[in-house]
C-alpha positions as CSV (number, residue, x, y, z in Angstrom):
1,X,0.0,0.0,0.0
2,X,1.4,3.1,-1.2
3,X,1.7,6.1,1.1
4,X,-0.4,9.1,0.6
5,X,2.2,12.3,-0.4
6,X,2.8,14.5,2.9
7,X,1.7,17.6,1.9
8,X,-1.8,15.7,1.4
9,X,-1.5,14.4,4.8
10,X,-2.4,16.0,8.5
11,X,0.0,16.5,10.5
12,X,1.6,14.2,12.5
13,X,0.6,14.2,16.4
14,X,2.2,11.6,18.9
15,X,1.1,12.3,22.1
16,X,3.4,11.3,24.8
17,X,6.2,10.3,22.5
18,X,8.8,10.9,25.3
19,X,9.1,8.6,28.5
20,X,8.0,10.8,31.5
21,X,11.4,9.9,33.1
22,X,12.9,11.6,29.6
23,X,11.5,14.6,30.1
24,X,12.2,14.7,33.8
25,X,15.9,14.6,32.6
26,X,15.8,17.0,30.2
27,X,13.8,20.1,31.9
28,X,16.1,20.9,34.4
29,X,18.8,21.5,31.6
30,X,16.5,23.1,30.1
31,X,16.0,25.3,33.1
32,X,19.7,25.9,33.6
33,X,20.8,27.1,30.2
34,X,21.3,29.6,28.2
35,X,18.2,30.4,26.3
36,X,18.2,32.1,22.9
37,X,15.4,33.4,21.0
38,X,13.5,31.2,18.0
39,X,13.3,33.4,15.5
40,X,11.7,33.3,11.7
41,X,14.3,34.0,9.6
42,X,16.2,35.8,12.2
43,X,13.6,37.9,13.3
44,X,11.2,37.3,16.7
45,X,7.9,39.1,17.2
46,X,7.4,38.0,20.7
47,X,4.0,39.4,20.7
48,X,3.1,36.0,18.1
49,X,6.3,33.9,18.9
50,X,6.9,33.4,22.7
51,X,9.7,31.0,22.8
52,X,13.0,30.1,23.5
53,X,15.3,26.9,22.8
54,X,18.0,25.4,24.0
55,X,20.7,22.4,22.9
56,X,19.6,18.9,24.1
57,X,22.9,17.3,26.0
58,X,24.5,15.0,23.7
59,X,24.4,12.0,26.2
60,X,19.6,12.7,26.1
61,X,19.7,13.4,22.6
62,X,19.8,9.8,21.2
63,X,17.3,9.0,23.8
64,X,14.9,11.6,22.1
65,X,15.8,10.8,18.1
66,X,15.3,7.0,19.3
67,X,11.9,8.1,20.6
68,X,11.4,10.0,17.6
69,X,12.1,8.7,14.6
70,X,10.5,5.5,14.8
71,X,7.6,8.0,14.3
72,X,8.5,10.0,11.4
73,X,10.2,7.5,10.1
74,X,7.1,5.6,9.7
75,X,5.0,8.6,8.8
76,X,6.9,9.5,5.5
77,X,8.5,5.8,4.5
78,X,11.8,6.7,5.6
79,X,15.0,6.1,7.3
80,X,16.1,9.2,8.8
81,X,19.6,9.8,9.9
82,X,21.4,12.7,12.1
83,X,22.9,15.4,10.3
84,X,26.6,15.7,11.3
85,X,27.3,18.9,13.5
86,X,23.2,19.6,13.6
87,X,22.2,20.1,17.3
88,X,18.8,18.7,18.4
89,X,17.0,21.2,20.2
90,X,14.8,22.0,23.0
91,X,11.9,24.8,22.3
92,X,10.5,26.1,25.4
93,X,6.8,28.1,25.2
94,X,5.7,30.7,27.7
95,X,2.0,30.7,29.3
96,X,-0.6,31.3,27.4
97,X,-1.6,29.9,23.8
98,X,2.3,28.8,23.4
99,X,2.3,25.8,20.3
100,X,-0.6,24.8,18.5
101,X,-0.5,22.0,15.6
102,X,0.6,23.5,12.3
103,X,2.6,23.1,9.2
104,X,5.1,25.7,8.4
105,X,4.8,26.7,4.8
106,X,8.3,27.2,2.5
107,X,8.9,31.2,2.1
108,X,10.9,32.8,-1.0
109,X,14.1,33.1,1.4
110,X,13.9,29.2,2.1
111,X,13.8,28.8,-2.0
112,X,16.4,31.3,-2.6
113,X,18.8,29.1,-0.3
114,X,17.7,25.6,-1.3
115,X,18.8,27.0,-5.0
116,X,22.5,27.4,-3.0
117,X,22.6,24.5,-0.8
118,X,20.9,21.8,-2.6
């Protein structure tokens, strides 16, 4: 049975994909790190983007990719791999409305680069 494209797709929602013990680990780095702002192409309107991330410890981030990618691996018929020198990250959302389910759409910057870096 051949998968339906992704873009056709919903997106994909996995409730409680990390362990509660995971998570226990990983919010107190969160906690004690520098934070730094998630922008959109550099720039952060905090009145619609309250957030901040931070770089998961190398020795939790295999835990989360493990818990992870079994998902979207599944989801879009892939194997997915790390990218060399890529840091997986934390996003951290302030009260209030913080992250709702969406799908980020590509902007003319995003094609401008592709063109560049393939």
């Amino acid at each position: 049975m051949a998968l339906v494209p992704w873009h056709l797709r919903g997106p994909l929602v996995v409730e409680e994909v990390l362990t509660a013990q995971l998570c226990n680990d990983l919010l107190p780095h969160f906690k004690s790190s520098d934070e730094r702002p998630r922008s959109y192409q550099g720039i952060v309107d905090e009145s619609q983007r309250d957030c901040a991330l931070v770089e998961v410890p190398y020795e939790l981030a295999d835990f989360v990719t493990q818990a992870v990618n079994q998902h979207v691996d599944k989801y879009f018929g892939i194997e997915s791999i790390p990218v060399a020198g890529q840091s997986l990250l934390i996003y951290g959302y302030g009260q209030g409305v913080g992250f709702v389910t969406h799908r980020d759409e590509v902007t003319e910057v995003e094609l401008e680069r592709a063109e560049g870096n393939g």
